[in-house]
C-alpha positions, 0 to 999 in steps of 0.5 A: 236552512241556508242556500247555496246561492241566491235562488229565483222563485215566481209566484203565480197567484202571489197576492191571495193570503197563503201564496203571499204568505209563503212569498213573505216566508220565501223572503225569509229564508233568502230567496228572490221573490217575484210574482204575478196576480189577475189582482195586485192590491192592498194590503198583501201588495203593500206588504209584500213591496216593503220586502222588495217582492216584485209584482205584475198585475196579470200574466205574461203570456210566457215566462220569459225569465229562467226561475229556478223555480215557479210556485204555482197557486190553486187559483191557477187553471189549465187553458191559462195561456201561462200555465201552457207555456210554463207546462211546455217548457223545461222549468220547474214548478211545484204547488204553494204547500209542496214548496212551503213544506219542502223548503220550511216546514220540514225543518220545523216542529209543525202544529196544523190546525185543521177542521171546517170552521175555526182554523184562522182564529185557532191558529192565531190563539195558538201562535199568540199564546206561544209569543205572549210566553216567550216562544218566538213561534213562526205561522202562517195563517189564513188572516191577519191576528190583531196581535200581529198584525201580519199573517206570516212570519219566520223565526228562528226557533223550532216552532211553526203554526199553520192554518192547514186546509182541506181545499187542494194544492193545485190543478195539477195536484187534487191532494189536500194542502195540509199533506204536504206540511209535515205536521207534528201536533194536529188540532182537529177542530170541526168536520162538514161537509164543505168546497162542493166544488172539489168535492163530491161528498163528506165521505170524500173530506173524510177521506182526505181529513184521514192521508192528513192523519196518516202522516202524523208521526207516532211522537206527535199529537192529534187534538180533537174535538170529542163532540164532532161525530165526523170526526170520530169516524176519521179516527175509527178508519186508523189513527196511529198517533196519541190523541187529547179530546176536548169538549164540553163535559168531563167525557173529554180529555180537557173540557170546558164549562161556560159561567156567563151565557154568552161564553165570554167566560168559562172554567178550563178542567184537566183530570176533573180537576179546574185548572184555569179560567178565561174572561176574554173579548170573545163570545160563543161557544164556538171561540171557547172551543178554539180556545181549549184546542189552542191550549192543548197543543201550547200544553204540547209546548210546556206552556201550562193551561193557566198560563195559555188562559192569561195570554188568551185572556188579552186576545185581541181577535182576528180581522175580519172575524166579528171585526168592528168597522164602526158605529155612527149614532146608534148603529154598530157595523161588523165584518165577519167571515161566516159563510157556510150556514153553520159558522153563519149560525153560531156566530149570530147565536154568540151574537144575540146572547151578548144583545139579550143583555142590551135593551131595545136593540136589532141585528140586521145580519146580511150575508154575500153568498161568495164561495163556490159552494154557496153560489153553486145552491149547495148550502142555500138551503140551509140558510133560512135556518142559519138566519132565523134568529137575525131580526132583519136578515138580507141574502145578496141575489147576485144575477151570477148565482145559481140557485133554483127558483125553489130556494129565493122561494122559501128565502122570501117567504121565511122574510130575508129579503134580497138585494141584486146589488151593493148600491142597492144594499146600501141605500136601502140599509141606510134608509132602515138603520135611520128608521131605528131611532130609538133602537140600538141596532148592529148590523154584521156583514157576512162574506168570505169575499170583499163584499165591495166594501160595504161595510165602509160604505154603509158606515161613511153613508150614514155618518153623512 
């Protein structure tokens, strides 16, 4: 798409993941960025400056410049002095993924990852695979893929993977993101119940999960996870597009079957028959799960299931997924994003299957409860069970949660013990870790937030 002159846009919200994504896009297709943020910092400001994206820390009380458009993030809110001097003036505005959609994606053959859990290291899988075949693919994802280094980028070729999220477009817009995105290919990974912020039930994500089904054309493909129940539900409300399944066992269009316990290694199977095989970095089943979703849709693009093995195969992984940040002595330190219980579950069972092998060893798991439903109490109590296989497991007791009594109850009595702050933390995990001399140990920090850096912080305090 070429413009007709050199439009002006402004980005309210430009430094979370997706807005600045969509800025970096934006400059892509020639307009002139600017925006503003409560929090202008590194690494989206860094990358963003490169691209003579203009910043402001914080919001003017007016918009005193005429943009030809403003694009206003989820994170803005009415009673926002901005927000009311922009809603009563005369500019245009529009949500993130109502612009994103009509001014890119549109023109584009769309492959939406979808679903609870997974959707950042699905879509990353995906756009890999595509590059490592020499399909030139452009995203927009959720993180930062070690094989690009960047979360965003525009191409000039027909394909587009993004990460499509169930969490709505704007204050002003309470529709999912993902109906804006035009989505031909879909993958379907997982469905719980999830942002009690916005939602009120899983019946309400369900209803949402179904108008993103609803617009996917009859020449596309839904990918699915055969073995989520929630999922089929969605589907049994009316599906009007071709679907694949994927799985575990040959109930599936496509399935998978582990040979090493910890899934770092397993068969592919199309029409009972093997067609591929993975030895990868990763572990869990949760990763082979992806990786057999992110297959199927590069299968949408003629990129055979043997071929899509060999480039997942020097998949290098997602920032902040199972990140590792560093070792000092005999302690291995991970960031990791996990935070609804059942991604906290599944990425300590990918865990410990890779430490049953290692003699002497302890994973010290702590967790940040940083979402607004975790810090609601809305999944609280399930994390004593999504823990228990930590041998040493630390929730963070912030004074802002809003947990009840009943619920740091049954977290004591099941051991986890609980921190009112980071310094805290990190001086007492340093004086444990140090116990451990003769032990290996991995300690995994868990949190959709920055969690202060703590990770780094305890690593620098221990190789004091």
């Amino acid at each position: 798409m070429k413009l007709q002159k050199k439009q002006k846009i402004h980005i309210l919200g430009i430094c979370g993941t997706f807005m600045g994504g969509l800025a970096v896009l934006a400059r892509s297709l020639g307009y002139q960025v600017s925006g503003a943020d409560q929090n202008v910092y590194p690494p989206m400001s860094t990358q963003l400056a490169s691209l003579n994206i203009t910043m402001q820390q914080g919001y003017d009380t007016e918009l005193i410049e005429d943009y030809d458009e403003v694009v206003i993030g989820n994170v803005m809110t009415r009673s926002m002095t901005v927000i009311e001097s922009l809603l009563n003036s005369s500019q245009h505005y529009t949500s993130g993924p109502q612009w994103l959609g009509e001014h890119l994606l549109r023109h584009k053959k769309v492959f939406a990852v979808a679903g609870t859990h997974g959707k950042t290291t699905t879509a990353s899988m995906l756009a890999w695979i595509l590059e490592d075949n020499n399909q030139n693919p452009g995203f927009l994802i959720g993180g930062i893929a070690q094989n690009f280094n960047i979360s965003a980028r525009n191409t000039q070729t027909e394909s587009f993977v993004i990460e499509a999220d169930e969490y709505d477009s704007a204050f002003f817009d309470k529709r999912s993101k993902f109906v804006h995105y035009h989505a031909n290919i879909a993958i379907l990974n997982n469905l719980e119940y999830d942002h009690a912020d916005i939602f009120p039930n899983l019946d309400a994500i369900k209803t949402q999960f179904h108008h993103f089904i609803r617009t996917i054309p009859n020449t596309g493909v839904i990918i699915v996870n055969h073995e989520d129940k929630n999922l089929a539900e969605v589907l049994n409300m009316g599906c009007w597009s071709p679907t694949i399944s994927f799985g575990t066992d040959a109930a599936a269009d496509i399935w998978a079957q582990a040979t090493k316990s910890d899934f770092s290694q397993f068969d592919v199977y199309y029409h009972g028959q093997k067609r591929a095989s993975i030895d990868w970095e990763l572990t869990g089943k949760h990763n082979m799960l992806n990786g057999i979703a992110a297959m199927i849709a590069a299968l949408q693009q003629d990129v055979a299931l043997a071929d899509s093995a060999q480039s997942l195969n020097q998949f290098q992984g997602i920032k902040r997924r199972m990140e590792f940040i560093g070792a000092a002595q005999n302690i291995k330190i991970y960031d990791d994003f996990a935070h609804h219980p059942t991604a906290i579950a599944t990425t300590i069972e990918g865990v410990k299957n890779k430490l049953d092998k290692i003699e002497d060893t302890q994973l010290v798991v702590v967790f940040e409860p940083r979402s607004n439903s975790m810090r609601a109490g809305t999944h609280a109590q399930a994390l004593p069970t999504a823990l228990k296989d930590a041998d040493i497991a630390i929730v963070m007791n912030y004074p802002n949660l809003k947990w009840q009594e009943d619920i740091l109850a049954q977290l004591q009595s099941q051991n986890i013990q609980s921190f009112s702050s980071v310094e805290k933390l990190i001086a007492a995990l340093s004086a444990m870790v140090k116990t451990m001399a003769k032990k290996n140990a991995y300690v995994i920090f868990m949190s959709n937030g920055s969690f202060a850096n703590a990770p780094r912080r305890l690593l620098q305090q221990l190789q004091c």
